[in-house]
N, C-alpha and C positions, 0 to 999 in steps of 0.2 A: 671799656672801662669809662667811668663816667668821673669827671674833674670837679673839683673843688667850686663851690658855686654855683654848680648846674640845679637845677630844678628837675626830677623827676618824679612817676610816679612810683611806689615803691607796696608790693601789694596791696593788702585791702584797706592802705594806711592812709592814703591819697598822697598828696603834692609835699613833697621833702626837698631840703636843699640839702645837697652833698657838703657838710663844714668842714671833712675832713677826710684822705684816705691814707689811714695810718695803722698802724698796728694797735692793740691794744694796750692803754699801760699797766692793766692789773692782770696781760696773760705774762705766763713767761715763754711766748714762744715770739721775737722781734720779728720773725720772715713773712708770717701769715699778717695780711691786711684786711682792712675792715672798712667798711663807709662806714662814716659818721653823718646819721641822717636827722635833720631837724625838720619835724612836722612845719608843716604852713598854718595848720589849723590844728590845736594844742601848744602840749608841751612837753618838753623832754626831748632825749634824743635816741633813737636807735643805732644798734650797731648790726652792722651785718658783713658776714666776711666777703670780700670781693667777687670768690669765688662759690659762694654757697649755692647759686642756684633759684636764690627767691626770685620771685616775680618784680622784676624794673623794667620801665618805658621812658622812655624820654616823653616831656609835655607834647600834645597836641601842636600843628601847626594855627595861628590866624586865621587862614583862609580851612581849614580843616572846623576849626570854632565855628566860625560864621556857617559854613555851610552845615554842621551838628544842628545850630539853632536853625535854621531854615528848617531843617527836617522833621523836626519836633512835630509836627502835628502828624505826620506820616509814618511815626513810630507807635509801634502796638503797646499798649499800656498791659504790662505784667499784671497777671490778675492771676493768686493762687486760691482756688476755688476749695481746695480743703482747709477744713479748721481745726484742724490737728496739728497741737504746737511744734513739735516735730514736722510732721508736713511743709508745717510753712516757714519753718527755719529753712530747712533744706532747700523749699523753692528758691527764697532770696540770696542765700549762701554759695547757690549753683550760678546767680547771675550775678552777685558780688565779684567771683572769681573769673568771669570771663573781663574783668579789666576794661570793661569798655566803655566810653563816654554814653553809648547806646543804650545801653544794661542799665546804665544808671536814667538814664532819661525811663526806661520802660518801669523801671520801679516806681518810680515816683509818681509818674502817670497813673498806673495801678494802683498804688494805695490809698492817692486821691479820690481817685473815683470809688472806690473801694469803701474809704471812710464816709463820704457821700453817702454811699447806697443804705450805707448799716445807719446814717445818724449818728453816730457814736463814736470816739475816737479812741482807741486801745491806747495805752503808752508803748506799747510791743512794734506797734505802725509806726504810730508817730517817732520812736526809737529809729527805726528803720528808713524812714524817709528822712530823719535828720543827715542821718548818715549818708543817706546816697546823696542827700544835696551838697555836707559839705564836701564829699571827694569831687562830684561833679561842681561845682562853683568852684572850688580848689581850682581846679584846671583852667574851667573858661577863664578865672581872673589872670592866671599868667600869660595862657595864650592872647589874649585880648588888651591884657595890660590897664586893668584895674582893679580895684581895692575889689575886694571877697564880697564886700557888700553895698557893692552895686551892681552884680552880676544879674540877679533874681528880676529885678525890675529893668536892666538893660534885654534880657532873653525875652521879658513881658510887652516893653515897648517893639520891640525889633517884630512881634510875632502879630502884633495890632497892625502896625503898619502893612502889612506883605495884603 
């Protein structure tokens, strides 16, 4: 069970802090519990029953971060080569769900190179790599212990150097 405060990640939602594990005030059953999750990046808040089963992670470790970023160049850039809207929901939707700091690095990589190749930049992409950047900069910023937007040019510097 995860405690009031914590930062997790909470499916394909990214980085949430736990504000609260309490029951509901508008159910009337008092026994059943729910996290009460506030995005990192948005607003609002989710509920979800303690027990339901969704997909949550604890953040990444520091030394887990840093070596993610190291890896970056070594990671296969998700390229979905059909262009059938359907198709390429599904492609990204399958690596959405595997939850993984990796996944999100391979989309991104992919789509870049992707929009590159065409010249053109769909809103459907660029939708798409929004997304994966803020779940993945969600993370690095807590593991690493900085503000969301300095992560992008802290991964850019770190990866010049090497």
């Amino acid at each position: 069970m995860y405690s009031v405060g914590e930062k997790i990640i909470y499916g394909e939602n990214g980085v949430c802090t736990v504000s609260k594990v309490a029951p509901l005030e508008s159910s009337g059953s008092s026994d059943k519990l729910f996290y009460h999750l506030e995005p990192l990046i948005g607003s609002g808040v989710y509920f979800t029953p303690v027990d339901s089963g969704a997909f949550m992670r604890p953040i990444i470790s520091r030394d887990e971060a840093e070596a993610l970023i190291d890896a970056i160049p070594s990671i296969e850039p998700a390229i979905c080569r059909d262009n059938r809207f359907n198709h390429v929901d599904a492609f990204y939707k399958e690596l959405f769900r595997q939850h993984s700091c990796e996944a999100l690095v391979a989309i991104v990589k992919g789509l870049y190179l992707r929009m590159n190749e065409k010249k053109t930049r769909s809103s459907r992409a660029e939708s798409t790599m929004k997304r994966a950047k803020d779940i993945l900069h969600g993370e690095l910023s807590i593991a690493l212990d900085m503000d969301v937007a300095e992560v992008e040019a802290y991964i850019r510097d770190r990866l010049q150097a090497v």
